[in-house]
N, C-alpha and C positions, 0 to 999 in steps of 0.2 A: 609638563613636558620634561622638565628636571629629572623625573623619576625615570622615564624611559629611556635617558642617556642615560642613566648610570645603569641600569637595567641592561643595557647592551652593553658597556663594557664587562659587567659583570659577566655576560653571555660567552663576552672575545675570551676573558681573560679568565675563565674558571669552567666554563662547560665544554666549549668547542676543544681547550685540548683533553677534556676526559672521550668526547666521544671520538677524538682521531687514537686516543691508546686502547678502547674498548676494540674499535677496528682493524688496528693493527695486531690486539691479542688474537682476535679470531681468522685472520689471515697467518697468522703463525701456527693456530692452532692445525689448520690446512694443510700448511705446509708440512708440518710433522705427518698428519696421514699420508700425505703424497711419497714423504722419505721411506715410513715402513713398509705403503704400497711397491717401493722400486727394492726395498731388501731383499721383500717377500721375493718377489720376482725373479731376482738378482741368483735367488738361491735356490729355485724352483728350477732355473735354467739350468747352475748347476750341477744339480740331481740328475736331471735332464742328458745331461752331457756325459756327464759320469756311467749313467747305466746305456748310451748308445755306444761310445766307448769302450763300455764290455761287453755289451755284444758285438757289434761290428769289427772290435779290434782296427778304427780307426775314426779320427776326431770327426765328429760333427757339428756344424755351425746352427748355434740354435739361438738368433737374436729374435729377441719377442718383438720387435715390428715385425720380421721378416722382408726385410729390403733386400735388393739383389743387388751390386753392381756388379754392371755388365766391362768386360774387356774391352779396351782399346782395339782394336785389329786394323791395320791398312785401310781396310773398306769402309771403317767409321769415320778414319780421318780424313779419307779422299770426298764422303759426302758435306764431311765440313764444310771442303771448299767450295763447295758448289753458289754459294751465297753471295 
């Protein structure tokens, strides 16, 4: 029985913190794809923007979600209150 306590602390005190930094390297690793993924992006927009730009001769909003928001107007506010 002796052997199996030491055996577990052995476990606490020398494995479990290698496999929480094995974990942690490969969520970093992650992380780093996900930064170049938004570079990429980042700089694809901008091309993006630059050549609407020169055609249009005037800026275009070119967020890669593509969200809208919408104006405020009277009519939005008045249905606020309806509540």
């Amino acid at each position: 029985m002796l052997i199996y306590f030491i055996l577990g602390i052995l476990f606490d005190e020398f494995i479990l913190p290698l496999i929480s930094s094995a974990a942690e390297l490969c969520v970093m690793f992650f992380e780093k794809q996900k930064g170049k993924l938004a570079v990429d992006i980042a700089k694809m927009n901008k091309e993006v923007n630059d050549i609407s730009e020169e055609i249009n001769k005037e800026p275009v909003n070119t967020v890669a979600m593509g969200f809208h928001i919408p104006s405020n107007t009277e009519e939005d506010l008045e249905e606020d209150d309806d509540f």
